[in-house]
Every structure is written in C-alpha cells, then in structure tokens.
C-alpha positions as CSV (number, residue, x, y, z in Angstrom):
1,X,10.9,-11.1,-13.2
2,X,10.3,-14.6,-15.2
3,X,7.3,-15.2,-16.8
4,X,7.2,-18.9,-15.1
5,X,7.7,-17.1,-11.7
6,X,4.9,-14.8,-12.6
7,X,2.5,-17.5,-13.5
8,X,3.8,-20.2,-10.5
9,X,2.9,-17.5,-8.0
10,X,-0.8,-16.8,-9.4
11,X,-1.4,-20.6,-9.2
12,X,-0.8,-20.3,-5.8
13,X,-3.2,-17.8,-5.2
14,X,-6.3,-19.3,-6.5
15,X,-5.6,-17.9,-10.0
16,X,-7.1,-20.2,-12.5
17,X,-5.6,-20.1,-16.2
18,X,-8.2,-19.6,-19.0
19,X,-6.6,-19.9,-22.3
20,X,-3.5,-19.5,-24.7
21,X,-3.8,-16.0,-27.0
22,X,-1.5,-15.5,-30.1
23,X,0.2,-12.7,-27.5
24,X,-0.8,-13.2,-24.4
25,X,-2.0,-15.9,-21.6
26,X,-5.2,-15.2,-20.2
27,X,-5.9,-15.3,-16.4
28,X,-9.2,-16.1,-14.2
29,X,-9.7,-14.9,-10.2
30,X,-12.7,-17.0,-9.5
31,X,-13.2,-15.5,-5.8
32,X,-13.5,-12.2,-7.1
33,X,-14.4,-12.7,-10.9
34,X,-11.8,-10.6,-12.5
35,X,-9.4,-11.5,-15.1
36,X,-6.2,-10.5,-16.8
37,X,-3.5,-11.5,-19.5
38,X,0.0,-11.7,-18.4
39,X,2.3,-11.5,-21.9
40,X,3.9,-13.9,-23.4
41,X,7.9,-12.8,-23.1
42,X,10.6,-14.5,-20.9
43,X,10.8,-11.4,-18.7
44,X,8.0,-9.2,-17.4
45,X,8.6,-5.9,-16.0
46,X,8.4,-5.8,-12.3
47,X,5.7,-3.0,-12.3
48,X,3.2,-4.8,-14.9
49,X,3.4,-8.1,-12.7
50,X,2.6,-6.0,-10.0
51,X,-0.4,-4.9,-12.2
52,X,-1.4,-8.1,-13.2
53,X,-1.8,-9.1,-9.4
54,X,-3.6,-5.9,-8.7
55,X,-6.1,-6.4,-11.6
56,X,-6.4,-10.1,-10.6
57,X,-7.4,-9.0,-6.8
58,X,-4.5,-10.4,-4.8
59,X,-1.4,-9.4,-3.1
60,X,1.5,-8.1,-5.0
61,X,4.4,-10.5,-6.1
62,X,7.6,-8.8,-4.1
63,X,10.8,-8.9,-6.1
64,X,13.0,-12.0,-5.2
C-alpha cells in the first residue's frame, strides 16, 4: 500500500501525527494513548500497515 493511503486512513481514525524522525513518522492514538511510527518509504508492506493500526488501537486498513 502507499504510504499517503496509510497515513490518510489514520487521520480518519482519530490518529493524531506527533513528529517528523530522520526514518520514520511518528503516530499518537489519543483515546487509547498508544503510539507508533509508520516508515518513511513510498510503499509499505501490507502486513506492517496492518501492524501499525493494531499497535495504534484501531481497525485494520483492508487492501484496496
């Protein structure tokens, strides 16, 4: 999947966005106080997006 797709659909959900890393974006669920970084490459496996949303507390992104 796209990173923009990734990042669009946490947005969506509630996901505020923390700060810029050298590598990697970094990610804040409010509601349930977890965070994660989602890298910084053009595509991102399916399987670590589906991580991403799992560490962040909401529902998986389904492949489109």
């Amino acid at each position: 999947m796209k990173r923009k797709d990734l990042i669009e659909y946490l947005l969506q959900h509630g996901i505020v966005f923390i700060r810029e890393g050298s590598n990697h974006s970094v990610f804040y669920n409010p509601m349930y106080k977890r965070a994660s970084t989602v890298p910084r490459h053009n595509e991102i496996d399916t399987f670590l997006g589906k991580k991403i949303c799992k560490d962040l507390g909401i529902s998986p992104i389904e492949k489109r």
